[in-house]
C-alpha positions in Angstrom: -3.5 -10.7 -10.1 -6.4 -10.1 -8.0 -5.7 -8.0 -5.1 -6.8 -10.4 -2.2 -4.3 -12.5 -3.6 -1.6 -9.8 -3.7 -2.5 -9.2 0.0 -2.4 -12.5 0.8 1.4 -13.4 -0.3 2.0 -10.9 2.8 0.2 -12.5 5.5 3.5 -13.6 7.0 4.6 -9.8 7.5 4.9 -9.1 10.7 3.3 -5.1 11.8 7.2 -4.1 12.6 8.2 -5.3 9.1 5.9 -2.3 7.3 7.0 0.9 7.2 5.1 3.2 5.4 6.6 6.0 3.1 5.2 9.5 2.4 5.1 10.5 -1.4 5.7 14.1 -2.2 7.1 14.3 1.6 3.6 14.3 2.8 3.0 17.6 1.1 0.4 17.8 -2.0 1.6 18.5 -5.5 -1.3 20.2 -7.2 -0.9 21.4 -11.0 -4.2 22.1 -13.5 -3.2 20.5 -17.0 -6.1 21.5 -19.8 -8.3 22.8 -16.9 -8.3 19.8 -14.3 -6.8 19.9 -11.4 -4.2 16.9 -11.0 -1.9 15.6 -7.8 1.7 15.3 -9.2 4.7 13.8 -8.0 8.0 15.8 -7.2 11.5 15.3 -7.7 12.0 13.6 -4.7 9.1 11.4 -5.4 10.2 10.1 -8.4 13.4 9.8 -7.2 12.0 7.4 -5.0 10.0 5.4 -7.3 13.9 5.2 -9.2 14.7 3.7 -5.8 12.4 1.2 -5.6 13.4 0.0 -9.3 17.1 -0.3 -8.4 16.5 -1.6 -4.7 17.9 1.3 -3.4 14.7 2.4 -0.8 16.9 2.0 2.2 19.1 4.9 0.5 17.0 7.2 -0.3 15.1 6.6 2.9 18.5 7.2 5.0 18.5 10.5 3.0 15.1 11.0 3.3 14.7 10.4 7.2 11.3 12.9 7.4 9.3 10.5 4.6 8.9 7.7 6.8 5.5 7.7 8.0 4.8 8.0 11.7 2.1 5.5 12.9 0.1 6.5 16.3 
């Protein structure tokens, strides 16, 4: 699916229905694998991505409080 499309199916979305999560806690994840330098995901992170599979974000969020992005 082409990504305007994707975007699109979300036009209804009100600003106050996004909240946007923090992977890794907002901190980086750096590990060098065969000489190059890659960003990893940690415990927590995959964790998360768990959550989203099971429909459990709201969980893990509520555990998790410091992961929810903070918009200025």
């Amino acid at each position: 699916m082409p990504i305007e499309d994707w975007l699109f199916s979300f036009k209804h979305l009100d600003e106050n229905d996004v909240v946007m999560i923090k992977t890794n806690g907002g901190d980086l994840s750096s590990e060098i694998i065969n000489g190059i330098w890659y960003e990893t995901l940690n415990e927590d992170s995959v964790e998360l991505l768990k959550a989203v599979h099971e429909d459990k974000v709201y969980d893990f969020l509520s555990q998790h409080p410091d992961w929810i992005a903070k918009l200025k």
